[in-house]
N, C-alpha and C positions, 0 to 999 in steps of 0.2 A: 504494500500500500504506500503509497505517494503524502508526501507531507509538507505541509509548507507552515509559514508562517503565520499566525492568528490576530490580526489586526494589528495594537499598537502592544499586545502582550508580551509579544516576543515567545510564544510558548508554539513549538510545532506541533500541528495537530494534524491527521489525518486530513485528505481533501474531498474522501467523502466521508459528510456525518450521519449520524441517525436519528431523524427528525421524530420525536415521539408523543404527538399527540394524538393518534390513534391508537395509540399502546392502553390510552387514558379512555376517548370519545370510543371505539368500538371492541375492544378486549376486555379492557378493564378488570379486575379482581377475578370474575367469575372463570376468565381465558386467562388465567395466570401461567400457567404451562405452556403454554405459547409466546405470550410474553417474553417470558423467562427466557426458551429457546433462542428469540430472535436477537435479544441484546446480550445473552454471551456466544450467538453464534458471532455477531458481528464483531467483540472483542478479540478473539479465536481467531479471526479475520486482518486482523489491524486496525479494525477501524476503530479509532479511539478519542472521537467526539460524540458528545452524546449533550441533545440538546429537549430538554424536556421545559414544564413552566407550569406553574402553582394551579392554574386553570382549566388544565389538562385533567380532572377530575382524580383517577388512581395514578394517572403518570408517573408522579414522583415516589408515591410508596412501594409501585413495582420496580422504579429501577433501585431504590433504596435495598429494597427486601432479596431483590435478581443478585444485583451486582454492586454493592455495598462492599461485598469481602476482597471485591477486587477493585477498590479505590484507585491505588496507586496505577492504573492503568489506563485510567481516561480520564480527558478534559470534559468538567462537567460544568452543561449549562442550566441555569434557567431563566425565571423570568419572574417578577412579582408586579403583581395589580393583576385588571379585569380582562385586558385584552381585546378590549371593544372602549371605542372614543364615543360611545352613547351613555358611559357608564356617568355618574352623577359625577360632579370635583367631590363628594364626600367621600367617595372609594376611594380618593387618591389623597391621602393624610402621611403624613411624619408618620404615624405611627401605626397605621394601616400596614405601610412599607416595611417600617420594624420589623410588624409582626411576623407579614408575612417570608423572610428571610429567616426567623428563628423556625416559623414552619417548616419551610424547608430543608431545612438543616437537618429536622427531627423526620422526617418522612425518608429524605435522602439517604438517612442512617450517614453522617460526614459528620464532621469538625469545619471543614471549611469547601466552601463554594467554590470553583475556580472562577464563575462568569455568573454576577445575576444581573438581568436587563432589563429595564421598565418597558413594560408591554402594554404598549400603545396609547400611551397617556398623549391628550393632544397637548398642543403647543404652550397654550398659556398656563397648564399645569408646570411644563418645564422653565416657563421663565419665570414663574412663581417661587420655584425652587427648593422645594420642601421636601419632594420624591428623590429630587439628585443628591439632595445633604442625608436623608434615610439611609442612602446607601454607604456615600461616603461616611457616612459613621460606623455603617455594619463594616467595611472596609477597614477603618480605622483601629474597630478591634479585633481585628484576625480573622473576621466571620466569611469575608468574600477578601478574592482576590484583584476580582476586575467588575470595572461598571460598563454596562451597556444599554443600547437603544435599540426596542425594536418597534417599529411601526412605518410608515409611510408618510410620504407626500411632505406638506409642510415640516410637520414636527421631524422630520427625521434631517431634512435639508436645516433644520435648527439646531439638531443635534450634531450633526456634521460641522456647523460652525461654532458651535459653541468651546470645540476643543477638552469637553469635561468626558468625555466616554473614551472608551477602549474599543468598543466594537458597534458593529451597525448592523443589524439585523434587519434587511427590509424587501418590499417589492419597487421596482423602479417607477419613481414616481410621476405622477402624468403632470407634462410640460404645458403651457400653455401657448408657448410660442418654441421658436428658433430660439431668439434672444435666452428664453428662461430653460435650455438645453446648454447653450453655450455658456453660461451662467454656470450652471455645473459642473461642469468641464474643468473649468477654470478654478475648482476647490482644491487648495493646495495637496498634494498627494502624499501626506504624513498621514492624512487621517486613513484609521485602521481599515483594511479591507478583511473579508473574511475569506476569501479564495484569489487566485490569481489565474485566473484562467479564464474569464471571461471577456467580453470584447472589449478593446481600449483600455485596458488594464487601470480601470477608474474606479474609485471606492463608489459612483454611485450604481456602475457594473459588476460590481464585488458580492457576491450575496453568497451564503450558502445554500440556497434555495435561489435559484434563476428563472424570474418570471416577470417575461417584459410586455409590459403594457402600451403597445403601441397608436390609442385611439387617437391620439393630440399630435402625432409627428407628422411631418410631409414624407412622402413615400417613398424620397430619395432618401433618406434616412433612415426606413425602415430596413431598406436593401442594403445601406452601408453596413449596417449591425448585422443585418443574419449575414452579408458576406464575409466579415469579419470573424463572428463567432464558427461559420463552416469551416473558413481556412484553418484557424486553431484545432477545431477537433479534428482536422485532417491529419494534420500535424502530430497530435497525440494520439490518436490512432494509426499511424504508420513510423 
């Protein structure tokens, strides 16, 4: 398995992970045996990112309970809040955030988090500031390693400038012109990507999950990207 670098972590991780929120939405406890099966076949494998999030329902207590004893062998993600921008600003508290990271922690069966990421809190939540200081505290005391964003569109293009995150979790988010693509483009290229293999080697083409949303671009655009992304997988396919 192929490894590259993890944002601004510095920590190499596998480049393919194992996205597990169907481990939570259609397994869950009752498919534990299956479960089970697929995240130590995937360890067994190399693959050794594992990206689960508190809203995933059993997510977190199956990979806790699966693969707990094998800590030391994967980069572990999650996520704390609702995961939906419809949720109230009350979900999103100081201490909502706390808690839910001491959750985790205790499902995960760990000591310490490598990556947890505010999931999907909108914009003026983050400039409010109250969810990114949550973390940074759980950080502060040994509890997480690394803060990140996961969400789209605006709040992620905020999170990208704001320079306080390690990683970015997101879908590519829709442009409303030329101007607000090239805008993007132009984001200094320190900020963390999560893979390097995708077109234009640009954090806002960086995803571990690649899914482009092309309704808002002109068509020449559309065709630069899928011909860009073909040539690569040619490449690493031969």
């Amino acid at each position: 398995m192929e490894n590259s670098v993890f944002g601004k972590t510095g920590v190499n991780v596998s480049k393919l992970g194992l996205g597990l929120a169907q481990v939570g939405f259609q397994l869950g406890s009752a498919e534990y045996d299956t479960a089970d099966k697929i995240l130590n076949t995937a360890l067994d494998n190399g693959i050794n990112f594992l990206d689960t999030a508190a809203m995933y329902l059993d997510s977190e207590s199956i990979v806790g309970k699966s693969v707990g004893h094998r800590r030391d062998e994967y980069f572990l993600a999650t996520k704390a809040g609702t995961g939906r921008t419809t949720s109230p600003d009350s979900e999103w508290t100081y201490k909502k955030m706390k808690d839910s990271v001491e959750n985790s922690l205790k499902d995960l069966q760990t000591d310490v988090i490598d990556l947890v990421q505010l999931h999907s809190c909108e914009t003026h939540l983050l400039e409010q500031g109250d969810v990114i200081k949550a973390l940074q505290d759980c950080k502060l005391e040994g509890k997480i390693k690394y803060i990140g964003y996961s969400g789209d569109n605006e709040a992620a293009m905020w999170a990208v400038k704001s320079n306080l995150f390690d990683t970015l979790l997101s879908v590519l988010p829709e442009f409303s012109s030329i101007n607000d693509l090239t805008s993007a483009l132009l984001i200094p290229l320190s900020f963390p990507v999560t893979r390097n293999d995708w077109p234009f080697n640009n954090p806002l083409f960086s995803f571990t999950k690649a899914f482009f949303i092309f309704s808002k671009l002109p068509n020449s655009f559309k065709t630069l990207i899928l011909i860009s992304f073909a040539k690569k997988l040619f490449i690493e396919l031969t």
